[in-house]
C-alpha positions as CSV (number, residue, x, y, z in Angstrom):
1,X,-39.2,26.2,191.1
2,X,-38.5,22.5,191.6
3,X,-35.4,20.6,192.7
4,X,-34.4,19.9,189.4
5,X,-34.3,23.9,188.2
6,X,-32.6,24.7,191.9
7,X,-29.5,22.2,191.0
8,X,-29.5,23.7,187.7
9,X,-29.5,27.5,188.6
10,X,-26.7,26.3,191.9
11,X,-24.4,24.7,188.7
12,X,-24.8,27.7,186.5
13,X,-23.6,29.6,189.6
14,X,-20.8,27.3,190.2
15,X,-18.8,27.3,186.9
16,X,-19.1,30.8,187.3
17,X,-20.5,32.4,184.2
18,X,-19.3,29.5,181.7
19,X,-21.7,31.3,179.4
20,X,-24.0,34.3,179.6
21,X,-26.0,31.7,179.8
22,X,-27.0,29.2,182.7
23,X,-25.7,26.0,182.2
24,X,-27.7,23.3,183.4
25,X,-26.1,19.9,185.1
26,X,-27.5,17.2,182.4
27,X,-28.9,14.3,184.5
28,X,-27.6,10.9,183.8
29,X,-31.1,9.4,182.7
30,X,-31.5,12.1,180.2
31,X,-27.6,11.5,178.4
32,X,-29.0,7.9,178.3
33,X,-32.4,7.6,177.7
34,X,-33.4,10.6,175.8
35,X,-36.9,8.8,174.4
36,X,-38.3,9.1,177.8
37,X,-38.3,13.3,177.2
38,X,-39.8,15.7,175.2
39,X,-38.5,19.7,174.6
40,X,-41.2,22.0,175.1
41,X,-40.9,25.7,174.2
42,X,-42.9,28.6,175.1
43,X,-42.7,32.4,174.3
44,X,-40.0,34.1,176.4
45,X,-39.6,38.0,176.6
46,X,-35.9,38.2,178.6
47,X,-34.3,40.7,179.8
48,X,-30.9,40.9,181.3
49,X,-29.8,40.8,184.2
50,X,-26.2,42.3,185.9
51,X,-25.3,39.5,188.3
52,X,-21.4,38.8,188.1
53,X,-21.0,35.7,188.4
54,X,-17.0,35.5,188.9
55,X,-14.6,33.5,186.8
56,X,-12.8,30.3,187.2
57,X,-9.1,29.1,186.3
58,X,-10.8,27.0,183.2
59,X,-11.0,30.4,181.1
60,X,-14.8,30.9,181.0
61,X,-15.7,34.2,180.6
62,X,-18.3,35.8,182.8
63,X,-21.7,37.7,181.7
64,X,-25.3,38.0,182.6
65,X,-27.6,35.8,183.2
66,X,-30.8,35.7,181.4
67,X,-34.0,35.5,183.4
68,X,-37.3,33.8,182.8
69,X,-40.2,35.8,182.6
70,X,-43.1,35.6,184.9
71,X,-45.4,35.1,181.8
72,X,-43.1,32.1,180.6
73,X,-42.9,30.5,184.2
74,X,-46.7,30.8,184.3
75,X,-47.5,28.8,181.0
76,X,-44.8,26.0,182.0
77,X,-46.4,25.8,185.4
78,X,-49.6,25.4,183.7
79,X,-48.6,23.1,180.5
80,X,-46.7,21.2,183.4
81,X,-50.1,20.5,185.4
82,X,-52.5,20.2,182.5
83,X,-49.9,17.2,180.5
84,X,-49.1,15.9,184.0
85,X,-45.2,16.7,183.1
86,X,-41.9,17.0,185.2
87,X,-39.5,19.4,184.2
88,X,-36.1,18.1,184.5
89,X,-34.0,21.2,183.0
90,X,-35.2,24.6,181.9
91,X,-33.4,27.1,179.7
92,X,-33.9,30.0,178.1
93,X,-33.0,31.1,174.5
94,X,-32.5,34.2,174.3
95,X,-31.3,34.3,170.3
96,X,-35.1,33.2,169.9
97,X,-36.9,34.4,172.6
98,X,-38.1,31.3,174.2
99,X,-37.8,29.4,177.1
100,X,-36.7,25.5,176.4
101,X,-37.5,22.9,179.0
102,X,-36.8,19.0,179.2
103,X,-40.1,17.4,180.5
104,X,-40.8,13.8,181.4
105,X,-43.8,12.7,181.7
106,X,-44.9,11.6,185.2
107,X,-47.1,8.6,184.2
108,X,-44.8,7.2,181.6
109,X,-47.0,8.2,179.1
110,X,-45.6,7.6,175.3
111,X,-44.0,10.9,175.0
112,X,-44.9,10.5,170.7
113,X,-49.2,11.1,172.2
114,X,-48.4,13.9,174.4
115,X,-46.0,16.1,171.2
116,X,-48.9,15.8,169.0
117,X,-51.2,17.1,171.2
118,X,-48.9,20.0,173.0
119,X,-48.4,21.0,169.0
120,X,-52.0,21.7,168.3
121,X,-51.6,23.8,172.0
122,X,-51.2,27.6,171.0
123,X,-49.3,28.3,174.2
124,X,-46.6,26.0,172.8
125,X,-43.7,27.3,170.5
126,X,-42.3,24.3,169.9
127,X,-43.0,20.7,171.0
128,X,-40.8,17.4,169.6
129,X,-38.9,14.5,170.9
130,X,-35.8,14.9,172.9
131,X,-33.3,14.0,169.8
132,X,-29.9,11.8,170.0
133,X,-27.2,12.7,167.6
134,X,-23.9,11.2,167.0
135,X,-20.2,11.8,165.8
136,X,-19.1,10.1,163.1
137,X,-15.7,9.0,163.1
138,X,-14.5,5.7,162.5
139,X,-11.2,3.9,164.4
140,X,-7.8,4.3,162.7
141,X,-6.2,1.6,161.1
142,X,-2.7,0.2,162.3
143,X,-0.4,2.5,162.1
144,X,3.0,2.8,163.5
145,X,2.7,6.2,165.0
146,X,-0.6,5.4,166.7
147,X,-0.7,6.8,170.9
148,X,3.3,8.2,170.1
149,X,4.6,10.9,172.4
150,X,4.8,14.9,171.2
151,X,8.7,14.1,170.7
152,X,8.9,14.1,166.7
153,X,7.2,16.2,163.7
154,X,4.8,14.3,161.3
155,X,4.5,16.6,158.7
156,X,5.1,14.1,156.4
157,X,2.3,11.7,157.2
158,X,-0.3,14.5,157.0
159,X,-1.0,12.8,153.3
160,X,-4.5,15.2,153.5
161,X,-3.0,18.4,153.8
162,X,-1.1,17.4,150.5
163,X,-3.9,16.0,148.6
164,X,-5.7,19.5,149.7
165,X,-2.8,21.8,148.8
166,X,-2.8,23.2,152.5
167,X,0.3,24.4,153.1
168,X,0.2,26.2,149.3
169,X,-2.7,28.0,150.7
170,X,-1.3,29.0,153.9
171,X,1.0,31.6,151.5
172,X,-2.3,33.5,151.6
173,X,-4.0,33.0,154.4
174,X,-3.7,31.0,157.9
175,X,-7.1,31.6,159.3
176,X,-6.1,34.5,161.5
177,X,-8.6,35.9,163.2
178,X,-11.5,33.9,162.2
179,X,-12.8,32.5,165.6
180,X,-14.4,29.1,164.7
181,X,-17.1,27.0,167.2
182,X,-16.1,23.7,167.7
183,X,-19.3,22.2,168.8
184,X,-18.5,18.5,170.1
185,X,-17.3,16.8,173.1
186,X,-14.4,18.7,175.2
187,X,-10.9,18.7,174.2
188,X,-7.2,18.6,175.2
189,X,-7.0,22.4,175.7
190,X,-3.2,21.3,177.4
191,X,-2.4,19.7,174.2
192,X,1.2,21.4,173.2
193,X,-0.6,21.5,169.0
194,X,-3.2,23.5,170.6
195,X,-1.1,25.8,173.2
196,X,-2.8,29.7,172.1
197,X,-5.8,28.4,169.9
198,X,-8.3,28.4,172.4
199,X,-10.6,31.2,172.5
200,X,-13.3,30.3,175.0
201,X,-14.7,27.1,176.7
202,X,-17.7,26.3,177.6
203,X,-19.6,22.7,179.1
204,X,-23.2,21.6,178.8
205,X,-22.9,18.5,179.8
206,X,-21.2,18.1,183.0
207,X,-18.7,20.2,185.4
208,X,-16.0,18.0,185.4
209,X,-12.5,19.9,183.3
210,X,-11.0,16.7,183.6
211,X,-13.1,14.4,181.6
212,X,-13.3,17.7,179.1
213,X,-9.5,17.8,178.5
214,X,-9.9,13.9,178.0
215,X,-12.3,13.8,175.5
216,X,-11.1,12.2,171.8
217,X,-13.4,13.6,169.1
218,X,-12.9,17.0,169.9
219,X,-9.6,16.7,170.2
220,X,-9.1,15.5,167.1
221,X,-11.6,17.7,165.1
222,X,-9.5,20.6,166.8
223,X,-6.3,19.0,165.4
224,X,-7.3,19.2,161.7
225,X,-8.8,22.4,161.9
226,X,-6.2,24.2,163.7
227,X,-3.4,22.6,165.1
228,X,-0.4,24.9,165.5
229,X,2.0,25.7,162.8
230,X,6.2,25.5,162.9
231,X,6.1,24.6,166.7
232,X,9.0,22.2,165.3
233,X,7.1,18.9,166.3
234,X,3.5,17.8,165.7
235,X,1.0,18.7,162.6
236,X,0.0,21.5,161.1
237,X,-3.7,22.4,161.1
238,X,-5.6,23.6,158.3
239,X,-6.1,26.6,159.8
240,X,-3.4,27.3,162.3
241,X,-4.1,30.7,162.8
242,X,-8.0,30.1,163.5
243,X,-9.1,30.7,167.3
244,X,-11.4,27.8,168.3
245,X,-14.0,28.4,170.8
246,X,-14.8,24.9,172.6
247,X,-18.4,23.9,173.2
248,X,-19.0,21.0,174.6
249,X,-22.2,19.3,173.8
250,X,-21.1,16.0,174.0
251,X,-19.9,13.2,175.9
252,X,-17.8,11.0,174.8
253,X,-19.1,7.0,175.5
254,X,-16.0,4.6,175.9
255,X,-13.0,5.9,177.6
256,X,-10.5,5.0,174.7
257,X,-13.2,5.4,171.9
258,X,-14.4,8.1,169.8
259,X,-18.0,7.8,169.8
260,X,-19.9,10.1,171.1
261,X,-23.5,11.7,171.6
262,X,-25.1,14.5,171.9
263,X,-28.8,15.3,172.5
264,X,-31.4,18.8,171.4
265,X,-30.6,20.5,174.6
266,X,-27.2,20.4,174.8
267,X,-27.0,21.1,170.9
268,X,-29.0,23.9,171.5
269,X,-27.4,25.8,174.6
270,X,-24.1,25.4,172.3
271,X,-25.8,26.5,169.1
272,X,-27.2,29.6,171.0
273,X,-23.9,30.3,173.0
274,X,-22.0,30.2,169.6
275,X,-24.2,32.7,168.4
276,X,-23.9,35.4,171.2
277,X,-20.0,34.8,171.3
278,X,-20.5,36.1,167.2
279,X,-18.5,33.7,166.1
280,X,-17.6,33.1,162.2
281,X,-17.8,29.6,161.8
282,X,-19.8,26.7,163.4
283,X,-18.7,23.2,162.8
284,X,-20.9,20.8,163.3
285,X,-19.6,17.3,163.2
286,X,-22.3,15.2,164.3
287,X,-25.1,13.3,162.7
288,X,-28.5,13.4,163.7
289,X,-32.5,13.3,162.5
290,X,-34.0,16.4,161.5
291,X,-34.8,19.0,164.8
292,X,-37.1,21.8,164.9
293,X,-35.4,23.6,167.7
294,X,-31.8,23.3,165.9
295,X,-33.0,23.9,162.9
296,X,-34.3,27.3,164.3
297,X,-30.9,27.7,165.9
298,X,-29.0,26.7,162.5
299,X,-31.2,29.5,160.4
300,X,-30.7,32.6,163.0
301,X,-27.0,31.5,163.0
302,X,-26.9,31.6,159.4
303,X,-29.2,35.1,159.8
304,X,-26.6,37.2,162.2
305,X,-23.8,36.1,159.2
306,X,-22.3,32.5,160.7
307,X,-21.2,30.1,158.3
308,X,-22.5,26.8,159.7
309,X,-20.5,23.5,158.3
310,X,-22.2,20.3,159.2
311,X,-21.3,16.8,158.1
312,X,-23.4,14.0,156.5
313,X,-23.6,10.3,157.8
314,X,-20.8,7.6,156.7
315,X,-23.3,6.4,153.7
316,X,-23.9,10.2,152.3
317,X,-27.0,10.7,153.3
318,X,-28.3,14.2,155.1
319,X,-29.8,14.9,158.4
320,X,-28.8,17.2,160.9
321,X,-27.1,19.7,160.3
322,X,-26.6,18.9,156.7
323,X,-30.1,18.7,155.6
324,X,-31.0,22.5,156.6
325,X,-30.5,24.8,153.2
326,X,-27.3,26.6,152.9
327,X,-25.8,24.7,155.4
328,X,-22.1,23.3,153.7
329,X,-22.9,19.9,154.1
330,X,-19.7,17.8,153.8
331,X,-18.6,13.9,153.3
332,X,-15.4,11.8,153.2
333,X,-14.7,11.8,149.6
334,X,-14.0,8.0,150.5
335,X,-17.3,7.4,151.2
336,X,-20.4,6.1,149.5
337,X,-21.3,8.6,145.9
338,X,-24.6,8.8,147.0
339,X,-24.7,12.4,148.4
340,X,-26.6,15.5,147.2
341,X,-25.0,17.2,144.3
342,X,-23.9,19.9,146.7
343,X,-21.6,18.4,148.8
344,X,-18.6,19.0,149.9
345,X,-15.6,16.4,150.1
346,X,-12.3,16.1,151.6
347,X,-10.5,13.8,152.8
348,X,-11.7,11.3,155.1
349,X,-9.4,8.5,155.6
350,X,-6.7,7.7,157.7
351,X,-6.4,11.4,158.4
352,X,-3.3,12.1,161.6
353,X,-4.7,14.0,164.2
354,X,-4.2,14.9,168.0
355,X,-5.3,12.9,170.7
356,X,-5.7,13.8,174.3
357,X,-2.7,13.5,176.7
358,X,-0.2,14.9,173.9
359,X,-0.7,12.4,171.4
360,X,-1.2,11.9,167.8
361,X,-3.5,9.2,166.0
362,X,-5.0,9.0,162.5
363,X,-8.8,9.4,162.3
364,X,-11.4,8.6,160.0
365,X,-15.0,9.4,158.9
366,X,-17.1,12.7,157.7
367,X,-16.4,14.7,161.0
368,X,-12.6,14.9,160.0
369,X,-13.7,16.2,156.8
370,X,-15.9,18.1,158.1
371,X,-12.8,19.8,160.2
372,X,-10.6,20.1,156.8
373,X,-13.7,22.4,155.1
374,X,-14.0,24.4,158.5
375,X,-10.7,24.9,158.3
376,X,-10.5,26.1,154.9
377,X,-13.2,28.9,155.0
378,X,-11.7,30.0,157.6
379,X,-8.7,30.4,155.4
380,X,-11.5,31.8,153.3
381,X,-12.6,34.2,155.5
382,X,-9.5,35.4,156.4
383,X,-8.7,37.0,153.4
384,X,-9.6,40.9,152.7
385,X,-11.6,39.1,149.8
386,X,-13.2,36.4,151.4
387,X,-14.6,38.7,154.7
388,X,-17.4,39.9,152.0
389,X,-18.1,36.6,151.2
390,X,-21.6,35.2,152.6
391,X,-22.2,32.1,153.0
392,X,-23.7,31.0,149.6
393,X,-20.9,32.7,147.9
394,X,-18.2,30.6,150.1
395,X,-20.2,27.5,149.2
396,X,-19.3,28.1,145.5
397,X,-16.1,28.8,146.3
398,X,-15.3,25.4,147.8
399,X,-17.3,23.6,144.7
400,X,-15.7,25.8,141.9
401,X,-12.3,24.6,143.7
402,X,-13.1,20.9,144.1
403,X,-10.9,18.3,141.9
404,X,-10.6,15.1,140.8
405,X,-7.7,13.0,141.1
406,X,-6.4,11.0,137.9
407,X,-5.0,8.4,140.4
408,X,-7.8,7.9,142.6
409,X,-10.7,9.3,140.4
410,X,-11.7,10.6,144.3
411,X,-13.0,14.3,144.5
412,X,-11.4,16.9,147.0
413,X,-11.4,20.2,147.7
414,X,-8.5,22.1,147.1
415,X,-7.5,24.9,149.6
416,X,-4.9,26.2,147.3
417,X,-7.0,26.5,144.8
418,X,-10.0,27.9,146.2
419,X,-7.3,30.9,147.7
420,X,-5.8,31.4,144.6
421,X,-9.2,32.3,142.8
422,X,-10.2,34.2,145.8
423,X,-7.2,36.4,145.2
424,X,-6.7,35.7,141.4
425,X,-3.2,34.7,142.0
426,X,-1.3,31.9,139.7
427,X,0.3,30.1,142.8
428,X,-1.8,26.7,142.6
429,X,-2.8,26.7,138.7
430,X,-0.4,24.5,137.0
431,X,-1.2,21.5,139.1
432,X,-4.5,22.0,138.6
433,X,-4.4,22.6,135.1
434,X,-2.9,19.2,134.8
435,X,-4.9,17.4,136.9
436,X,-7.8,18.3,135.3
437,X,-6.2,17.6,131.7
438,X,-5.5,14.4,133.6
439,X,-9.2,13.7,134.3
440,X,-10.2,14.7,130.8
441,X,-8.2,11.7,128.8
C-alpha cells in the first residue's frame, strides 16, 4: 500500500465511520486539475468487515468497513506497473462490486492514450477520464432582503411556492418520512430553517465541518426542498417534512459564491453511500459530461427503487445526470425551450432560499428547480398512493400535472395538482381548470 492509500485509510479512521464506507482525503491537485487522472476499475469481491470505528459529534453514523480483496489489490498492483501509474485514492464499491482507483500517470503521459488502451485490457472494468461537473446556479438579483438576519418570516416572497401551489399540496402531504440525498457541497446543518431535517452527513471531500456548514449551494438546495414549516420566521420548504441526508461531493470555489464542482470519485462515493443508506430520493443538482462509472451508479440506484432527479444545463441541454433514461431530468422553466420533450420545469428565477450563517437570499438556475421537483415527489411519495408509485409512474405524474400560465405563457409543475390527482381529490381543480381555459383562448 502506498502513502497515498495509508493517508486515505488514517482519514477514513479519523471521521470515524462517516460512511460504511472509507472516505478518502481528496488531494488538492486532483479538486483542481482532474485531466491529469484517469478512474480505473477492476472486479472486487468484498466482504465485510466488523471494525467499529466510533462516532464523532458531527452525527456520522458508524458501520463496517469494506475490504479490498487480495485478487483486486493484485490486478491494481499489476495494471499499476504494466501502465507505469500512481494511485492517488482507492475505493471500493461495494453496490457494484468493484474497486475504483484515481491513477496519475507517472510520466505525464496524455491520460486520453493510456484509457483507450486499459479499455481493450480484460482485467479492467472500467477505464475513463477523471470527470469535472458543476452546479448550476446563477447569482440573485438586487433584492432588499438579500444576507438579512433569521428575525422576520418571508412567506410572502416565496413567489415559487405560489406559482407551484405548495402550500395547497401540503393539505395532503408534507414529505414525511421520505428521506431525500442531497448530493452537493456541505450545508448549514445549524441553520434555524433546517433545525430537525437532517438525517445523516457525510464528506468526501475534505474533514473540515466548518467549511461544510459554510457551504452556499447546499444550503440553499436544502432550503427549497425542505426548509421547516410554521417555525414563525423563515420559509417554508417544499417538503418540510422530508429528512435530508447530506452528501458532500463538492466544494464550493469562491468563499461568497455559489459555484461549485465536483469530480467521478467524489460523485461516486456519494452515489454509492446514498444507495446503502436506502434512501428514496437522490437529487442531483449538478451538470456534467456523460460518466460511465455514475452512470452505473445512477442505473443500480434506480434498480434498488431510488428515484434519482438530476438537472439539465442553463441552455436545456442533457448530460449528467439528466441524460441517463428515466432519470427526471429538470430545467428552469425560465430558461432556453430547447429541452427534451420530457422535462421537467419549475421555477427557476429569483427563487428565496437559505444561506449559511442564518441567512436568506434568492437563488437562481436549474439546481433550484431541480430542489422544487425533489421536493415534490417527495410529497409524492409520501402519500399511501404515491409509495407504489415507481419511478416512471412518478415521472408522468409530474408531466400530467404541469401547466401553463396565461400570464407568462411559462410551464410549471403544479404540486397541488399533481396531489390532488394522486388522491383524486377536488382541492386544486378550479384553478387549474381556468388556467388551462385561459391557455386555450
Amino acid at each position: 500500500m502506498n502513502k497515498y492509500c495509508v493517508l486515505a485509510l488514517l482519514f477514513a479512521l479519523s471521521i470515524s465511520g462517516c460512511s460504511s464506507t472509507p472516505t478518502p482525503r481528496n488531494d488538492a491537485t486532483v479538486l483542481e486539475h482532474p485531466d491529469q487522472f484517469l478512474v480505473i476499475a477492476v472486479q472486487n469481491d468484498t466482504h465485510s468487515g466488523s471494525i467499529h470505528v466510533g462516532s464523532t459529534a458531527r452525527g456520522y453514523d458508524a458501520g463496517n468497513a469494506y475490504l479490498q480483496s487480495a485478487r483486486a489489490r493484485k490486478l491494481l498492483r499489476d495494471i499499476a506497473r504494466d501502465y507505469q501509474l500512481q494511485s492517488v485514492q482507492s475505493w471500493p464499491i461495494q453496490v457494484l462490486s468493484m474497486q475504483c482507483v484515481v491513477f496519475k500517470p507517472v510520466n505525464n503521459a496524455p491520460t486520453n492514450e493510456i484509457i483507450e488502451k486499459l479499455q481493450h485490457d480484460p482485467r479492467v472494468m472500467l477505464a475513463q477520464q477523471l470527470n469535472s461537473f458543476m452546479t448550476n446556479t446563477a447569482p440573485a438579483a438586487d433584492h432588499s432582503i438579500r444576507d438579512v438576519q433569521h428575525t422576520d418570516n418571508y412567506a410572502a416572497l416565496q413567489h415559487s411556492m405560489e406559482r407551484m401551489e405548495v402550500i395547497g399540496a401540503h393539505q395532503w402531504s408534507q414529505g414525511q418520512g421520505i428521506n431525500i440525498a442531497v448530493i452537493d457541497t456541505g450545508m448549514d446543518i445549524a441553520h434555524p430553517d433546517l433545525k430537525g431535517r437532517i438525517r445523516t452527513m457525510r464528506n468526501f471531500v475534505n474533514g473540515d465541518p466548518s467549511l461544510f456548514e459554510m457551504d452556499r449551494h447546499g444550503t440553499e438546495v436544502a432550503g427549497v426542498m425542505a426548509a421547516n414549516l410554521s417555525n414563525h420566521a423563515g420559509i417554508t420548504g417544499v417538503a418540510p417534512g422530508a429528512n435530508l441526508v447530506a452528501l458532500k461531493a463538492c466544494w464550493q470555489l469562491y468563499a461568497d459564491r455559489d459555484e461549485a464542482r465536483c469530480n467521478s470519485f467524489t460523485l461516486a462515493q456519494a452515489l454509492a453511500s446514498a444507495i446503502e443508506l436506502h434512501v428514496n430520493i437522490i437529487n442531483l443538482s449538478v451538470v456534467g459530461p456523460d460518466d460511465i462509472l455514475l452512470s452505473a451508479l445512477v442505473k443500480r440506484a434506480q434498480k434498488s427503487g431510488i428515484i434519482v432527479v438530476g438537472a439539465m444545463d442553463s441552455d436545456g441541454h442533457a448530460g449528467f445526470p439528466a441524460i441517463i433514461p428515466d432519470v427526471i431530468a429538470v430545467s428552469a422553466m425560465e430558461q432556453p425551450s430547447e429541452k427534451h420533450v420530457n422535462t421537467i420545469t419549475a421555477p427557476g428565477r429569483d427563487v428565496l432560499t437559505l444561506l449559511p450563517g442564518g441567512r436568506y437570499d434568492f437563488s437562481s438556475g436549474s439546481s433550484i428547480a431541480t430542489a422544487e421537483v425533489s421536493g415534490t415527489v417527495a410529497l409524492i411519495l409520501a402519500t399511501p398512493h404515491g409509495s407504489k408509485l415507481n419511478g416512471e409512474q412518478v415521472h408522468q405524474l409530474l408531466m400530467q400535472s404541469t401547466e401553463t400560465s396565461a400570464t407568462d405563457k411559462l410551464s410549471s409543475v403544479n404540486a397541488c395538482l399533481a396531489l390532488s390527482q394522486l388522491m383524486n381529490q377536488q382541492g386544486c381543480e378550479r384553478k387549474n381548470m381556468e388556467t388551462s381555459r385561459a391557455v386555450s383562448r
